[in-house]
C-alpha positions in Angstrom: 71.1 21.3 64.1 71.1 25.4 64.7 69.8 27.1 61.9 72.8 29.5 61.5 75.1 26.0 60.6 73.1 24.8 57.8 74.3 26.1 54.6 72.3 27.9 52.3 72.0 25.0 49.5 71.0 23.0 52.1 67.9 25.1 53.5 67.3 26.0 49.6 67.2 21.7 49.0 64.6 21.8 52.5 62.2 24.3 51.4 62.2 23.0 47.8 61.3 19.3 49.8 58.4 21.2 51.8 59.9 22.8 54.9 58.3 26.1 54.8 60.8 27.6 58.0 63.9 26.9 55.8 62.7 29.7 53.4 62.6 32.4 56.5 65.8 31.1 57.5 67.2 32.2 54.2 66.0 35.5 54.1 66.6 36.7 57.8 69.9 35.9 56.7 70.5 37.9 53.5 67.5 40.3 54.0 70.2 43.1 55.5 72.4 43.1 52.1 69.5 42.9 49.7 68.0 45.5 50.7 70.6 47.4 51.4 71.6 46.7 47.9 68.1 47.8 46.7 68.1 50.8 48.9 71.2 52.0 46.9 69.8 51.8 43.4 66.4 53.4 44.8 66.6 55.6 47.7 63.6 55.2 48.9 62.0 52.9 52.1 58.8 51.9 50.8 60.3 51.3 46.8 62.9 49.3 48.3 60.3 47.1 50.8 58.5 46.5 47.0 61.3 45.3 45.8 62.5 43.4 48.3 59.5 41.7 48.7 58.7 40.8 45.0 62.0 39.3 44.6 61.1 36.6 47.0 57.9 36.2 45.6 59.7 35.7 42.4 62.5 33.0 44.7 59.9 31.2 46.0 58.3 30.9 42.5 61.3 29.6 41.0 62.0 27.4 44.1 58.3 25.6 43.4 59.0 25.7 40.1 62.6 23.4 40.0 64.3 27.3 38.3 67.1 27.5 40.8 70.1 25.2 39.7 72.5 23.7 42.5 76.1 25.6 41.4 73.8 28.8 42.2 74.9 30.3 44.8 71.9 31.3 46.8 72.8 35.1 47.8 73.9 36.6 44.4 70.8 35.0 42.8 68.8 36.5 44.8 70.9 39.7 43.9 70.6 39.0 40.6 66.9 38.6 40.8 66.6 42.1 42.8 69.1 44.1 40.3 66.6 42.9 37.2 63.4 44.5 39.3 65.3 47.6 40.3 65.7 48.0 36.7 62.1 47.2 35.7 60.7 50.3 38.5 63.1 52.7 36.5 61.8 51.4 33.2 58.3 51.1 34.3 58.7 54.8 35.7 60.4 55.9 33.1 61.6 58.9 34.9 65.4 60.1 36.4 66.5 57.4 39.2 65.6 59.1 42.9 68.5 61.2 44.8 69.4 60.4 48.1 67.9 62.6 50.8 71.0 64.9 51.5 70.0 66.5 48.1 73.4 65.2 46.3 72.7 65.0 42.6 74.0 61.9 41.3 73.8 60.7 37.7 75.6 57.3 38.6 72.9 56.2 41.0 72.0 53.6 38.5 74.7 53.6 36.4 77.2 50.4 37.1 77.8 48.7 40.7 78.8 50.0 44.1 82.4 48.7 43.6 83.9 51.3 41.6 87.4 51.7 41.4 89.6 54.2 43.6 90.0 56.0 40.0 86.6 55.8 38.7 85.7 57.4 42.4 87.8 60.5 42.1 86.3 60.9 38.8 83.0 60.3 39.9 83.1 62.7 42.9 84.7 65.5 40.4 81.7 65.4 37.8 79.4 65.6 40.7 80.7 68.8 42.5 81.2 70.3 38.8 77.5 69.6 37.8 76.5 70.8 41.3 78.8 74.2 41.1 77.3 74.5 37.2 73.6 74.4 38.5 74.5 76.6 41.1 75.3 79.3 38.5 72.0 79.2 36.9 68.6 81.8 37.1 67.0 81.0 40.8 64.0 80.5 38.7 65.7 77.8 36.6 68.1 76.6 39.4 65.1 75.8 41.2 63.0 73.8 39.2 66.0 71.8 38.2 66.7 71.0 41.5 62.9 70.3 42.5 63.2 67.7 39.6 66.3 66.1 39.7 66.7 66.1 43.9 63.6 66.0 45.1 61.7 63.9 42.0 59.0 66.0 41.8 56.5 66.1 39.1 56.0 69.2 36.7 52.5 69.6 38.6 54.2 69.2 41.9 56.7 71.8 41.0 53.7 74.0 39.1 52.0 74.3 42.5 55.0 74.4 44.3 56.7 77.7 42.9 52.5 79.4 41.9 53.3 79.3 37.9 51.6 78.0 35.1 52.8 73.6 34.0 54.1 75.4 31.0 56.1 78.4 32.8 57.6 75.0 34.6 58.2 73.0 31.8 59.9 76.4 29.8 62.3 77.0 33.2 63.4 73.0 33.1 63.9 73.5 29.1 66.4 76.4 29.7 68.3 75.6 32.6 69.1 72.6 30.7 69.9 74.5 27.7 72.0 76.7 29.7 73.8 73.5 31.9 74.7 72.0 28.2 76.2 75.4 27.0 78.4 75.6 30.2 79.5 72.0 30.4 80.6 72.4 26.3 82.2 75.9 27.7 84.2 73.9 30.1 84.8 71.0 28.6 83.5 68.9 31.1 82.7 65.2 30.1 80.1 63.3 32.2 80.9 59.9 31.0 84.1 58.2 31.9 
């Protein structure tokens, strides 16, 4: 029988009864939307190759041990599995989620799941080119070592070398920009929650 016929339940049942190729059949098969999925949440190659990988460390340990029940579907699972360790980095990093690489700030990267409403889009969208107009109004000094640590995720000792000024002069220009992005977002009323 060709691979691509057997159902997943069915390659889960082999593997789990010893045949080793049913588990590479499985994820050649799903690896494109996981890690697309991960990619999402992390923007970044190598995170997302991590993640991807320890979540079928953690399949194959709950294959071996008996954790995978039959009415589980295979594929959100395995999803489930990879949102719970995308979740974990964050925690473990403690730090803002990354941006994607064409420098657009967004604070819903982690926030929710990709199927948003049309609604909750627009809304979305609007916060994000207000905040982005609203940074663009503050000090270059402070604009820029916002932007160095929300976009581009650098540390303060990144962005100390970076700009030639002292951790502290860093640390003071983050403190006011974001006093100065709160006073303009109360100024405007703009809510970033919906």
């Amino acid at each position: 029988m060709r691979h691509e016929l057997i159902t997943d339940a069915v390659l889960v049942k082999n593997y789990i009864n010893g045949d080793e190729s049913s588990l590479s059949v499985l994820i050649n098969r799903h690896k494109q939307k996981i890690y697309s999925f991960i990619y999402s949440k992390v923007f970044d190659r190598d995170i997302t190759e991590d993640i991807f990988q320890d979540a079928f460390i953690k399949v194959i340990k709950n294959l071996k041990l008996g954790k995978y029940n039959e009415e589980g579907k295979f594929l959100p699972w395995v999803m489930r599995i990879s949102h719970n360790l995308v979740i974990d980095h964050f925690r473990r990093n403690n730090r803002m989620p990354k941006f994607d690489n064409s420098g657009e700030f967004s604070i819903f990267s982690v926030l929710g799941d990709t199927a948003l409403n049309a609604e909750k889009q627009l809304i979305k969208e609007q916060v994000e080119s207000d905040l982005r107009r609203l940074i663009e109004e503050l000090p270059d000094d402070q604009k820029q070592v916002l932007t160095m640590r929300m976009y581009k995720d650098m540390s303060f000792k990144e962005i100390s070398e970076r700009t030639g000024v002292s951790i502290n002069t860093a640390l003071g220009r983050m403190r006011y920009a974001l006093i100065n992005l709160r006073k303009v977002i109360d100024k405007n009323n703009i809510v970033l929650t919906n």
